[in-house]
Backbone as a ProteinNet text record, in pm:
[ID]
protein_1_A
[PRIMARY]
XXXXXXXXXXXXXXXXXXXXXXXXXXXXXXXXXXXXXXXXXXXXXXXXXXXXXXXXXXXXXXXXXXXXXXXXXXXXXXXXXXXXXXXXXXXXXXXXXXXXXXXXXXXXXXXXXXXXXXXXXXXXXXXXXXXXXXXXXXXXXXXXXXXXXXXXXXXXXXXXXXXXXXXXXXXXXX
[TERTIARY]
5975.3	5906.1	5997.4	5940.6	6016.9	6030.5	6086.5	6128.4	5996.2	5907	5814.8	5708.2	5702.7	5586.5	5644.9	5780.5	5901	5857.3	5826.5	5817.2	5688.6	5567.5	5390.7	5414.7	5452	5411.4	5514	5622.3	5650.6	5601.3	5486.7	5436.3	5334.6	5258.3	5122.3	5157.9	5272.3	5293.4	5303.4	5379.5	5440.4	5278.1	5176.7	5024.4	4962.4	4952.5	4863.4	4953.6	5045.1	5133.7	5081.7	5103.4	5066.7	4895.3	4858	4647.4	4637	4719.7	4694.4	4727.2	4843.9	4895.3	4785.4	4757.5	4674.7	4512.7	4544.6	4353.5	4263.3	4302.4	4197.5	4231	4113.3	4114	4221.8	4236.8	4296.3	4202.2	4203.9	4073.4	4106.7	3975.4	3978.2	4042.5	4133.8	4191.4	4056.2	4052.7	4021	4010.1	3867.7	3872.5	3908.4	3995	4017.6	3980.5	3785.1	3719.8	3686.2	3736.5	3724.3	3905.3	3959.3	4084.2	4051.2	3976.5	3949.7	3865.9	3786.3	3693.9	3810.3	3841.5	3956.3	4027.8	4080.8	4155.2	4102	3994.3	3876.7	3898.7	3853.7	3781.3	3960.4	4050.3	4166.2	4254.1	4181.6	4236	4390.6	4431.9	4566.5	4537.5	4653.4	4651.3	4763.6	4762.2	4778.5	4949.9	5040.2	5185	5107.2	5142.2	5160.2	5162.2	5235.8	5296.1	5208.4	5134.1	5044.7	4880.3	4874.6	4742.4	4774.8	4883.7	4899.3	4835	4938.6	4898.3	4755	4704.4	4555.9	4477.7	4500.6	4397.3	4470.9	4561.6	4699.7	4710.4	4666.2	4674.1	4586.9	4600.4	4455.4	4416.9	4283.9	4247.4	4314.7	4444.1	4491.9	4537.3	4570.1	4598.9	4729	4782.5	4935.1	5026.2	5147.8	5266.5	5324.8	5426.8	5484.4	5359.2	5412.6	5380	5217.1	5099.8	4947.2	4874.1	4991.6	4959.5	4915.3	4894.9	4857.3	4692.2	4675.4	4520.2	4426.6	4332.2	4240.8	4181.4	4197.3	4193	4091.6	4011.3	3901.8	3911.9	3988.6	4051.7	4145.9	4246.6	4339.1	4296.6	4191.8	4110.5	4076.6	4010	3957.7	4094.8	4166.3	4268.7	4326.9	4369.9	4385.7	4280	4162.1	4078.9	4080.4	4100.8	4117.5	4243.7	4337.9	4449.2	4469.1	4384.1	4389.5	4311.7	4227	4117.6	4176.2	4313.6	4380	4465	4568.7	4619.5	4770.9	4811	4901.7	4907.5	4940.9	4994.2	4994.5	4908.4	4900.6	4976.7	5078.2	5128.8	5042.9	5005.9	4944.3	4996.1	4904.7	4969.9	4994	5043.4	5104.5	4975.8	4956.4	4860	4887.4	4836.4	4863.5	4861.4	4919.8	4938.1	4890.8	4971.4	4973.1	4969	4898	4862.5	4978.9	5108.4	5222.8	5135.4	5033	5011.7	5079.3	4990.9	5036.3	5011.4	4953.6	4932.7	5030	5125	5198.6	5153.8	5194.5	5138.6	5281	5288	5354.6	5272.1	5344.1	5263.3	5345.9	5304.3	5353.1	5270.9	5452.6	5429.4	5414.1	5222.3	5193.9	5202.9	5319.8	5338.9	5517.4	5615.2	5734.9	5743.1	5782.3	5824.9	5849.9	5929.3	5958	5894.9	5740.5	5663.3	5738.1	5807.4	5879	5783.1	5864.3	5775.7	5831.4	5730.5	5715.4	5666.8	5741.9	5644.3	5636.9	5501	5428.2	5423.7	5455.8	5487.1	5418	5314.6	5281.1	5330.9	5353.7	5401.5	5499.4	5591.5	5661	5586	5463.8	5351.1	5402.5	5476.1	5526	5501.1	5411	5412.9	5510.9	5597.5	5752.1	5853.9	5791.8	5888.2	5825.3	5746.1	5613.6	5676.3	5772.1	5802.4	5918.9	5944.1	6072	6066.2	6196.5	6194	6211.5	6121.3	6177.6	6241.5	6184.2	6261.7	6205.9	6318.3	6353.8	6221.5	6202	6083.1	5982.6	5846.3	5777.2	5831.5	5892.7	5934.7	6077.1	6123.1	6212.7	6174.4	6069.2	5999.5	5974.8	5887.1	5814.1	5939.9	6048.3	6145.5	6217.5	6242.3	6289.1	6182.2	6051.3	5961	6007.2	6006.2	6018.3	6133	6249.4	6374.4	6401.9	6306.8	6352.4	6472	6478.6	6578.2	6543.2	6458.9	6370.8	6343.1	6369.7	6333.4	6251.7	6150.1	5968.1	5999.3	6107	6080.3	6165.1	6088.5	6135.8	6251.4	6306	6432.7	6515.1	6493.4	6588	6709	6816.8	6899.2	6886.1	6858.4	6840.2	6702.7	6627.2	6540.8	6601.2	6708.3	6751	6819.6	6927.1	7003	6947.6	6778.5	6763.1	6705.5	6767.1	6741.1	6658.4	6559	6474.1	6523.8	6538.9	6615.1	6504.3	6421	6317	6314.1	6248.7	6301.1	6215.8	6248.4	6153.3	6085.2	5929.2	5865.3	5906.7	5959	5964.3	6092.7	6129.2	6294.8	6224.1	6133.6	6077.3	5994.5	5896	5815.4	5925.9	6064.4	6157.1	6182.2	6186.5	6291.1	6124	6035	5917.4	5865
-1244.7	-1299.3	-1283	-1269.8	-1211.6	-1328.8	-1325.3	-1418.7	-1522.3	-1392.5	-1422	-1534.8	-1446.8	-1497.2	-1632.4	-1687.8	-1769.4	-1895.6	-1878.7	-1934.4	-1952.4	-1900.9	-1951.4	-2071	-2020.1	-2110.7	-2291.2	-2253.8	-2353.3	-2463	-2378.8	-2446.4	-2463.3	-2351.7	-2457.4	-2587.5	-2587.9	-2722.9	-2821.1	-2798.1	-2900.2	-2940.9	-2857.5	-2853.7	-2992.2	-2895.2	-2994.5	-3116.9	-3128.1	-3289.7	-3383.3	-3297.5	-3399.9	-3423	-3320.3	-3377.8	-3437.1	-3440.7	-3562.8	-3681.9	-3704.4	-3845.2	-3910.2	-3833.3	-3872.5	-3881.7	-3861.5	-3880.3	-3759.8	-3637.8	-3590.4	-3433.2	-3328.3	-3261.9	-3112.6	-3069.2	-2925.4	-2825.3	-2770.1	-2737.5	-2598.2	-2559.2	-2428.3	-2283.5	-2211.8	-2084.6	-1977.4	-1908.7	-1795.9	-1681.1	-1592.6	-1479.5	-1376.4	-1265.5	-1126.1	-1114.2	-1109.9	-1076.7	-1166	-1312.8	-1399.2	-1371	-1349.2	-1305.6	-1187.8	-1029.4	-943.1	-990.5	-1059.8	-1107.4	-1174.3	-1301.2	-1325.5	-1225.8	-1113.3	-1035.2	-944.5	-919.2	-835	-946.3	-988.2	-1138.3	-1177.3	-1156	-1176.7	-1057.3	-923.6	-789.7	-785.7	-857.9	-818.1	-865.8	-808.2	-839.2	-933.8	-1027.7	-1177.3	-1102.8	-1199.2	-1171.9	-1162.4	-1051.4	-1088.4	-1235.4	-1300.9	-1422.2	-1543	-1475.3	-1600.5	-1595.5	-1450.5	-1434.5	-1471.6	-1470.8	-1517.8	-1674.6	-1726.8	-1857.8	-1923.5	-1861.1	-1891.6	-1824.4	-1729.9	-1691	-1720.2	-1754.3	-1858	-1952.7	-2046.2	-2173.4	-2298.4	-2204	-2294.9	-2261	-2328.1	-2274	-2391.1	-2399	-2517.2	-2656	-2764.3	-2879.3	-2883.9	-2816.7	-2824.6	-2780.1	-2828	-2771.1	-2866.2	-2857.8	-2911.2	-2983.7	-3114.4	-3203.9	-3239.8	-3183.7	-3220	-3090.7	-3006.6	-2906.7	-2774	-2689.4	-2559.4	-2549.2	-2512.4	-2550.3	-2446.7	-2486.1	-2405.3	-2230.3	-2133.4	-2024.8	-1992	-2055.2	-2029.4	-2108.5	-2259.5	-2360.7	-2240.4	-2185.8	-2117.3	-2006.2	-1921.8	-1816.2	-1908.4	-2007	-2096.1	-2132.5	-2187.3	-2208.2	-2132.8	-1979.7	-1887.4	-1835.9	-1809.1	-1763.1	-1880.5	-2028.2	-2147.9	-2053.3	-2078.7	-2063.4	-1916.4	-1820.4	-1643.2	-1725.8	-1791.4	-1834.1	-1922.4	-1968.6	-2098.3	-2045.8	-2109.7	-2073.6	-2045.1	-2100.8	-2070.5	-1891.5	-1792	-1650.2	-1664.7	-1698.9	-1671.7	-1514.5	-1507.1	-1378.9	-1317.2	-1177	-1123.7	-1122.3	-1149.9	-1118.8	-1270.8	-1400.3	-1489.9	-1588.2	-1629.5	-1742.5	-1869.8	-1963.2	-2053.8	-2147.5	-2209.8	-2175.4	-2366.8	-2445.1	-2577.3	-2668.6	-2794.9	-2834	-2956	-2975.8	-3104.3	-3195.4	-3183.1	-3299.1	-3332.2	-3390.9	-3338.9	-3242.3	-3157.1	-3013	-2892.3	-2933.2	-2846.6	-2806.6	-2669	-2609	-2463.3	-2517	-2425.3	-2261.3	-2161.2	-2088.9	-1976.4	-1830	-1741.2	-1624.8	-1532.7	-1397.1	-1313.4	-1265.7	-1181	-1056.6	-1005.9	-901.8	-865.1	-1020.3	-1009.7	-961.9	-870.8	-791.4	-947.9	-1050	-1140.7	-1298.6	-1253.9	-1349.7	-1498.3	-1458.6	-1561.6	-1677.8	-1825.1	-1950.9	-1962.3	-2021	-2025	-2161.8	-2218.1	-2327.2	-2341.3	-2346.2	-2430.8	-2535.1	-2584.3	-2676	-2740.2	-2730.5	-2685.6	-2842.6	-2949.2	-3024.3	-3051.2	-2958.6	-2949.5	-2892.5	-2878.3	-2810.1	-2711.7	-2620.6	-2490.1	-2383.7	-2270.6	-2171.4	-2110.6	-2062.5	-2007.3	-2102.2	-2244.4	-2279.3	-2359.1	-2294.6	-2401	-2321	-2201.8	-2148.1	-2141.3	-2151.9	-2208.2	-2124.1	-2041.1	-1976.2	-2134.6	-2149.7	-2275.2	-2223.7	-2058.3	-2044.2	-1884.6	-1832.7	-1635.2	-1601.5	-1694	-1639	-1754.9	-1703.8	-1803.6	-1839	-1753.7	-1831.3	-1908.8	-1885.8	-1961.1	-2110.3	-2112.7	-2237.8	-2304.6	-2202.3	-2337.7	-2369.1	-2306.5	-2308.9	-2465.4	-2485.8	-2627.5	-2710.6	-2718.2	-2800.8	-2821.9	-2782.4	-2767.3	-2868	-2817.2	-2906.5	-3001.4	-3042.4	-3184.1	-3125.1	-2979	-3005.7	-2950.4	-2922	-2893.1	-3021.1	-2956.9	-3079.3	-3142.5	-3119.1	-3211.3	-3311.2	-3276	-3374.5	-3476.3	-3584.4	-3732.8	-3780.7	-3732.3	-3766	-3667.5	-3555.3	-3443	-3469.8	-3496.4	-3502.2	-3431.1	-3344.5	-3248.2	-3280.4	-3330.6	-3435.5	-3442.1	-3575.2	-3589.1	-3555	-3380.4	-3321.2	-3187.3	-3128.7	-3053.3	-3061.7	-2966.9	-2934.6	-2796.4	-2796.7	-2665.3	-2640.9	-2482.4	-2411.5	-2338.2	-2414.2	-2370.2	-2239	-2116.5	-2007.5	-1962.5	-1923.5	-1903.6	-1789.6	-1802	-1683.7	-1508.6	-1498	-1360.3	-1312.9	-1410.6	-1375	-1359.1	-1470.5	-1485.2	-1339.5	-1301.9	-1170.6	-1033.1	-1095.2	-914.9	-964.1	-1075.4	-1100.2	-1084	-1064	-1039.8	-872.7
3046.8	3162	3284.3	3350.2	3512.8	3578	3715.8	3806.2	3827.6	3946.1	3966.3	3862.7	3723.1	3610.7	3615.6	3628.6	3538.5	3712.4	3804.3	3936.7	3901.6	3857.8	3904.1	3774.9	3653	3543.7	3592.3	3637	3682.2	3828.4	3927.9	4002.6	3871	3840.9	3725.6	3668.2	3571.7	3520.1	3644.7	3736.9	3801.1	3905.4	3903.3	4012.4	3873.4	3741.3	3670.1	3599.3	3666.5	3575.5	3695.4	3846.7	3974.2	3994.9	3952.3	3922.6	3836.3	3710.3	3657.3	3630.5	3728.4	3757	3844	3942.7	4063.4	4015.7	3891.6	3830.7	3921.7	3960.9	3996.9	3977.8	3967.1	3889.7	3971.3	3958.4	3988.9	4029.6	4164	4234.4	4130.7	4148.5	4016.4	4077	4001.1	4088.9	4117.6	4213.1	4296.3	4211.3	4173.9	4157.9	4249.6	4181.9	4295.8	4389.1	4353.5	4468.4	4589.1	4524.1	4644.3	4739.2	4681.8	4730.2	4823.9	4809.1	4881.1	4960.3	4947.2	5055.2	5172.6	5115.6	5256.6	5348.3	5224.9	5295.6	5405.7	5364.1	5464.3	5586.5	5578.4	5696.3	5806.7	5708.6	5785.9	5845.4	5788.5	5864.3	5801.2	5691.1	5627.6	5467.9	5394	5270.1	5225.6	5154.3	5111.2	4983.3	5056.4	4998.8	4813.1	4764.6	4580	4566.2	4579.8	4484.7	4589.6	4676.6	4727.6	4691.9	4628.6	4609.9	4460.8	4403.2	4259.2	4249.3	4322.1	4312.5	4319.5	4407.4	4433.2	4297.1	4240.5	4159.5	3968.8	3979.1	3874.3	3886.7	3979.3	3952	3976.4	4108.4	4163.8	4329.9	4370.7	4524	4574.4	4616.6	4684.2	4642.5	4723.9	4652.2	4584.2	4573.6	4529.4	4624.5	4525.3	4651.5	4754.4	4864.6	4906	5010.7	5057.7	5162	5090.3	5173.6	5071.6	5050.6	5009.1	4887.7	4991.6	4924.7	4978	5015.5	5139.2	5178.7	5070.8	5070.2	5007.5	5091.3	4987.6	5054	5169.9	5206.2	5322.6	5412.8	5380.4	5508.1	5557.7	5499.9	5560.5	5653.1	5574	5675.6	5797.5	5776.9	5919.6	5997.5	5951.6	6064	6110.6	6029.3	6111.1	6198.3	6186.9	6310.2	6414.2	6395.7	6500.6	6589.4	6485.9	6573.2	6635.9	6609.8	6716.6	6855.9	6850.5	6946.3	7043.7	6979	7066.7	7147.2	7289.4	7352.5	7303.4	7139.5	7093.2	7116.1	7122.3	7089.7	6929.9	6865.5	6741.5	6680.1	6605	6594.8	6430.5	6487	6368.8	6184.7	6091.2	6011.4	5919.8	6054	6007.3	5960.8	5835.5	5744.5	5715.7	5823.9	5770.1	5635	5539.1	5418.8	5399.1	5499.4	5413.8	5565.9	5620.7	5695.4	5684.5	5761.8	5719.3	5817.2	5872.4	5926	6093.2	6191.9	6331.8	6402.9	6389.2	6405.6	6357.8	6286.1	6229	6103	6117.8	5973.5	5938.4	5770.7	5736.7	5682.2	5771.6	5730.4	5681.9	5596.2	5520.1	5656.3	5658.5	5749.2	5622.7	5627.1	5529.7	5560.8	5670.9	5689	5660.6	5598.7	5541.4	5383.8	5394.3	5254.1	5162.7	5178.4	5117.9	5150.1	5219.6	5266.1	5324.3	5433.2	5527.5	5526	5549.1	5570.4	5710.2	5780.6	5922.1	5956.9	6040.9	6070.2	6222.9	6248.1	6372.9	6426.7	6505.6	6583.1	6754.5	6751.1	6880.6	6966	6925.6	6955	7115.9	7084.5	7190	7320.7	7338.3	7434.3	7493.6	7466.7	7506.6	7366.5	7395.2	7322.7	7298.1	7398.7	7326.7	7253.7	7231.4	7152.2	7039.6	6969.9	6886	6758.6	6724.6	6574.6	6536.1	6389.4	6373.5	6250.4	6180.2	6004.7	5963.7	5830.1	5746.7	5654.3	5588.2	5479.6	5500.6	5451.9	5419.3	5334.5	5220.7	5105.6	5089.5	5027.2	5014.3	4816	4790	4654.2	4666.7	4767.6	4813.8	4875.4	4933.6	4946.1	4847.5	4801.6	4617.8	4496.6	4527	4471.1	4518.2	4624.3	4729.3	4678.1	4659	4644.7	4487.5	4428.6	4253.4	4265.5	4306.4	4223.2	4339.7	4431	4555.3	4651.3	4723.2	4769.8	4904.2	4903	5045.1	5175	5264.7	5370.2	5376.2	5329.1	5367.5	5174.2	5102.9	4997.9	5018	5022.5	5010.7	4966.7	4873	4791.8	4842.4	4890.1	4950.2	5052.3	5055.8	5155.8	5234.3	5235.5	5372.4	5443.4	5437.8	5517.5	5629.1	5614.6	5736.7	5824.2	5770.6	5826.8	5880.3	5829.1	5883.5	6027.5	6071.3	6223.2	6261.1	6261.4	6262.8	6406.8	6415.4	6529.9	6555.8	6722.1	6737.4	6849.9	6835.2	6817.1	6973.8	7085.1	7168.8	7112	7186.3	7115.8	7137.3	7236.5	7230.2	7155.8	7114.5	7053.6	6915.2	6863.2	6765.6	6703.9	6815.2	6790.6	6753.3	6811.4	6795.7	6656.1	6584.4	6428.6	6327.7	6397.8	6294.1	6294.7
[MASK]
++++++++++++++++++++++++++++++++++++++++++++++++++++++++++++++++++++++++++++++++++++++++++++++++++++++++++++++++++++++++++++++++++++++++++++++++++++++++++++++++++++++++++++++

């Protein structure tokens, strides 16, 4: 079993131990073709290991903060957010909603599907994006063993400092 295979089976257990603490069911995973359909509709194709997840584990509901949105919330918030005055940058999917208007999202145009997060908070477009993490298995990896910033027990909670990136500096590192 490979990295990758050795990373989904460990979000599966860790998706269906947390649906069933919480008494509720595990939204059902995504066929292919609902996967190509998104991809059509979003004009790019979906990192490997994110179209895994969706069609391996489940359409959403898991994962860090309140889980990975469901694959057609995500199509919707990305077409929200091309339509908004953010500079939405191509490519980039929003993946998981932290609540606030921030959303962590996956650049499905990084060889190693970069996590990105949004911020529009600070009401300046050149300074609303921040890298959270190099890989998106590098993310679910932080979520898995608590050592990621958005987990509760994580020390780095309170020491991370997201280094918020102006946008055009941002558009040359993508």
């Amino acid at each position: 079993m490979n990295e990758t295979e050795q990373l989904l089976e460990q979000v599966a257990d860790r998706a269906r131990t947390s649906a069933r603490a919480q008494g509720k069911p595990l939204p059902t995973p995504l066929g292919t073709g609902e996967i190509v359909r998104a991809e059509d509709m979003l004009g790019f194709p979906l990192p490997p290991l994110l179209a895994r997840l969706y069609t391996r584990v489940g359409d959403g509901g898991f994962g860090p903060e309140q889980g990975l949105l469901p694959l057609r919330r995500a199509v919707e918030a990305h077409r929200a957010q091309l339509r908004s005055g953010w500079r939405w940058p191509e490519g980039v999917l929003p993946v998981a909603d932290l609540g606030c208007a921030v959303y962590a999202c996956v650049d499905c145009r990084s060889a190693t599907a970069q996590v990105l997060l949004f911020d529009p908070n600070p009401g300046e477009p050149d300074l609303a994006w921040s890298v959270d993490t190099p890989s998106l298995a590098g993310w679910l990896r932080g979520w898995l063993d608590g050592t990621a910033w958005f987990c509760e027990d994580s020390d780095a909670g309170e020491a991370y400092d997201l280094e918020q990136v102006p946008w055009t500096e941002f558009r040359s590192r993508i």
